[in-house]
C-alpha positions, 0 to 999 in steps of 0.5 A: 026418214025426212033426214035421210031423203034430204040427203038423197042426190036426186034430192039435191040434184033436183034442188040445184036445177032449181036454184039454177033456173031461179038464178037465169030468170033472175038474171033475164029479168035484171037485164030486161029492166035494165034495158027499159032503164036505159031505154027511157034515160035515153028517151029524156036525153034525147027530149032535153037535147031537142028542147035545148036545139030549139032553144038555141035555133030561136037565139040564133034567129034573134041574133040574126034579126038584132043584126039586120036591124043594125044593119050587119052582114050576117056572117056566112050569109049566102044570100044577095040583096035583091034576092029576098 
């Protein structure tokens, strides 16, 4: 009697319902936890890229101050003598 109600269509129409609903939940939570995946590389990217901006501002600012001290124009420097 159980083999011959396996074989029933609603049965396995039922079961194919199923099966569909646990493949598109399946699927959603794959590309939630993707997208948080992405979310947090971009997050550090975005951390690594202000530290190594920060990082070569300070440089830059002690590049400019080794060339006053030597007494060179600073390149694309705007400012007039007198001015500061």
């Amino acid at each position: 009697m159980l083999i011959a109600s396996i074989d029933s269509p609603t049965l396995l129409g039922v079961a194919a319902v199923v099966t569909a609903v646990g493949g598109c939940a399946s699927t959603i939570m794959a590309l939630r936890k993707s997208r948080n995946e992405e979310i947090t590389d971009m997050e550090n990217k975005l951390k690594e890229a202000r530290a190594e901006n920060e990082r070569l501002a300070e440089e830059n600012h002690r590049l400019k101050l080794e060339k006053i001290e030597r007494g060179e124009s600073i390149e694309g420097d705007t400012t007039e003598e007198g001015d500061e």
